[in-house]
C-alpha positions as CSV (number, residue, x, y, z in Angstrom):
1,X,-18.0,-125.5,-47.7
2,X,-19.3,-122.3,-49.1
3,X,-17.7,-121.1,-52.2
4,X,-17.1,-117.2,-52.7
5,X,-18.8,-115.8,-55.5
6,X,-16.8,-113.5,-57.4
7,X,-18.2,-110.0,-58.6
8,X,-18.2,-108.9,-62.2
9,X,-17.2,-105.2,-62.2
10,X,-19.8,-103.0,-62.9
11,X,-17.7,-99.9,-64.3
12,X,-17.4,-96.4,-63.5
13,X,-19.5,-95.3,-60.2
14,X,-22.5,-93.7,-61.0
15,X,-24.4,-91.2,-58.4
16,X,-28.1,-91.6,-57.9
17,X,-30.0,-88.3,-59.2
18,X,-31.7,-86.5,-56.5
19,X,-34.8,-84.2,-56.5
20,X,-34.8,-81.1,-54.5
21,X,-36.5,-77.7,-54.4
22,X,-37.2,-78.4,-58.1
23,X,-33.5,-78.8,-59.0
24,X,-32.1,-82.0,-60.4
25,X,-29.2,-82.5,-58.2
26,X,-26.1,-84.7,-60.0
27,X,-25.3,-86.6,-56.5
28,X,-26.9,-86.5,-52.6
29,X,-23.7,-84.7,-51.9
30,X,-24.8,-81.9,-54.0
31,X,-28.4,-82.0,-52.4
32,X,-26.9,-81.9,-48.9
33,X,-24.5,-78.6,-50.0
34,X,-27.3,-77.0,-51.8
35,X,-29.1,-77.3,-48.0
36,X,-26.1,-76.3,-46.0
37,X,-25.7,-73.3,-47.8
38,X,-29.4,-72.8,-48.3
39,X,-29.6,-72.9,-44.2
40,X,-26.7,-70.4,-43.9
41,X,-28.3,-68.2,-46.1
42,X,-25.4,-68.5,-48.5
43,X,-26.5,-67.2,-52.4
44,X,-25.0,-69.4,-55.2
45,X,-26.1,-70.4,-58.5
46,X,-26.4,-74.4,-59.2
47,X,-24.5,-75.2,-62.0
48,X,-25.2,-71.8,-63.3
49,X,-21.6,-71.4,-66.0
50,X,-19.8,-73.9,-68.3
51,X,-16.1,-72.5,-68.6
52,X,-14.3,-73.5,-72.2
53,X,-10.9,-74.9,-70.4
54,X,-9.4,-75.9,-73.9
55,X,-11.2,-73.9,-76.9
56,X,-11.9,-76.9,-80.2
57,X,-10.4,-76.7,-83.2
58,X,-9.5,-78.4,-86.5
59,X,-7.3,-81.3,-86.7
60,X,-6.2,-81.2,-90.6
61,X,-3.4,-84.2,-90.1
62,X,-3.9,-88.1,-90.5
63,X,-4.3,-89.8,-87.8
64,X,-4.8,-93.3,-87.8
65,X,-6.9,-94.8,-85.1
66,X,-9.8,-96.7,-83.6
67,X,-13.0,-94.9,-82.2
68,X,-12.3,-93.8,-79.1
69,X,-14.4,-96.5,-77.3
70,X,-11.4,-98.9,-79.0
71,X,-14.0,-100.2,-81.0
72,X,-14.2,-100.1,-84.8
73,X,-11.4,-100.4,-87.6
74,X,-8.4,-99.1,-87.4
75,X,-8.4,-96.0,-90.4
76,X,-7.5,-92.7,-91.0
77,X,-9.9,-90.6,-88.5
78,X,-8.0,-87.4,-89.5
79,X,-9.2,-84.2,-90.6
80,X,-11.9,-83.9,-88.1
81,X,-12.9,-81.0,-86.0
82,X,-11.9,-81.8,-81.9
83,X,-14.8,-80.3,-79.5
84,X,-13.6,-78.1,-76.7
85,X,-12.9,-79.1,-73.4
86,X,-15.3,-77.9,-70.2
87,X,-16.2,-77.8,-67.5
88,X,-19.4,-77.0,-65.3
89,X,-18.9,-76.9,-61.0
90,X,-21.5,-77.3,-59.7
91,X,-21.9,-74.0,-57.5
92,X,-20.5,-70.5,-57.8
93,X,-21.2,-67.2,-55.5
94,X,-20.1,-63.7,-55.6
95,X,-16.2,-64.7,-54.6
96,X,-16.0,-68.9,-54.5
97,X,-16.6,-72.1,-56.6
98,X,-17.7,-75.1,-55.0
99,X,-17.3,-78.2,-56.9
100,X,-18.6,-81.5,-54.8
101,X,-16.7,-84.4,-55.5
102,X,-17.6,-88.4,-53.8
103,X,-16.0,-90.5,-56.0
104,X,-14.1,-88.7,-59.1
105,X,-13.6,-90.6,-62.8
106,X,-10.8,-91.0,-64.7
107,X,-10.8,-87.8,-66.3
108,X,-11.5,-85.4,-63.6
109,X,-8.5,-85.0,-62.0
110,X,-7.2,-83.7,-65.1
111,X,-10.0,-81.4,-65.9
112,X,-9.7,-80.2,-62.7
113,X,-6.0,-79.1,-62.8
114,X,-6.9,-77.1,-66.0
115,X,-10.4,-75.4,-64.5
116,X,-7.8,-74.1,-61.7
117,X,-5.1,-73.0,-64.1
118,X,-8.3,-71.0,-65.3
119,X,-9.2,-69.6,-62.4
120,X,-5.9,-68.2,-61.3
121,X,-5.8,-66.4,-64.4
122,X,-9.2,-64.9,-64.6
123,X,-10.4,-64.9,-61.3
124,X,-7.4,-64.4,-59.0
125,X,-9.3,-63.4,-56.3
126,X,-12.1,-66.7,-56.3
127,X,-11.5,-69.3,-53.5
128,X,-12.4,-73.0,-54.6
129,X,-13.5,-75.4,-52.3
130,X,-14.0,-79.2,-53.5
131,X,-15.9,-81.0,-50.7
132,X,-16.3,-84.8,-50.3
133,X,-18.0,-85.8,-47.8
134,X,-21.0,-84.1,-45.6
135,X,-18.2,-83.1,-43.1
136,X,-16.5,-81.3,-45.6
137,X,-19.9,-79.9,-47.0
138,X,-20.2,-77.8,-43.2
139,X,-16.8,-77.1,-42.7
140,X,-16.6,-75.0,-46.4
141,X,-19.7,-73.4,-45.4
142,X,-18.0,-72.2,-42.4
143,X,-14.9,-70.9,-44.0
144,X,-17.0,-69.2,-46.0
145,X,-19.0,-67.5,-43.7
146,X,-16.1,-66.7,-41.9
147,X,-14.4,-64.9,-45.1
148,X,-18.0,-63.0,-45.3
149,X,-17.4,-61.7,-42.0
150,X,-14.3,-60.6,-42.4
């Protein structure tokens, strides 16, 4: 009788970098937009702007706490300044944002909500598109040379 041998879990997912045209690409799904929209003749900017979604600033309370990796002793870690928030997608043209998206962490989802709270603000007008598979990859390239037509 063969016994099952159980898998340690190996944490968050983590994409294999990929070479292309001289551009470290984050994920293959990124590679394969960057070529879909390369093909269509498409002009966008590879991680080209980091947006501040929550400016930093200077927490002057206590605040009593581990380190955030729950490691450490638990002390007053008060009085610090807290970094801003952003967020980088990974290609913008003239009037869209593409952000590719396989598998997303814990955090994302969150980050996300507040990049599109950003963009309805300043950029009313921008269309976003978060792709997840290769399928998706062709069919935004479509819509978007479909709004080009128009």
């Amino acid at each position: 009788m063969r016994r099952l041998k159980k898998r340690k879990k190996r944490g968050p997912v983590r994409s294999k970098k990929v070479k292309y045209d001289g551009i470290l690409f984050a994920s293959g799904l990124e590679k394969y937009m960057y070529c879909a929209l390369k093909k269509a003749n498409i002009k966008v900017k590879y991680e080209g702007e980091t947006f501040v979604l929550i400016n930093g600033f200077h927490f002057e309370n206590e605040c009593f706490e581990r380190m955030s990796n729950g490691k450490g002793v638990f002390k007053d870690r008060g009085k610090k300044r807290i970094l801003p928030i952003k967020y980088t997608p990974d290609f913008i043209g003239t009037d869209f944002i593409i952000e590719c998206k396989g598998r997303a962490n814990e955090s994302f989802p969150m980050r996300w909500k507040l990049f599109k709270l950003l963009v309805s603000k300043q950029f009313p007008g921008y269309k976003l598109f978060k792709p997840q598979n290769q399928l998706e990859c062709d069919q935004v390239v479509e819509k978007i040379l479909e709004i080009q037509k128009a």
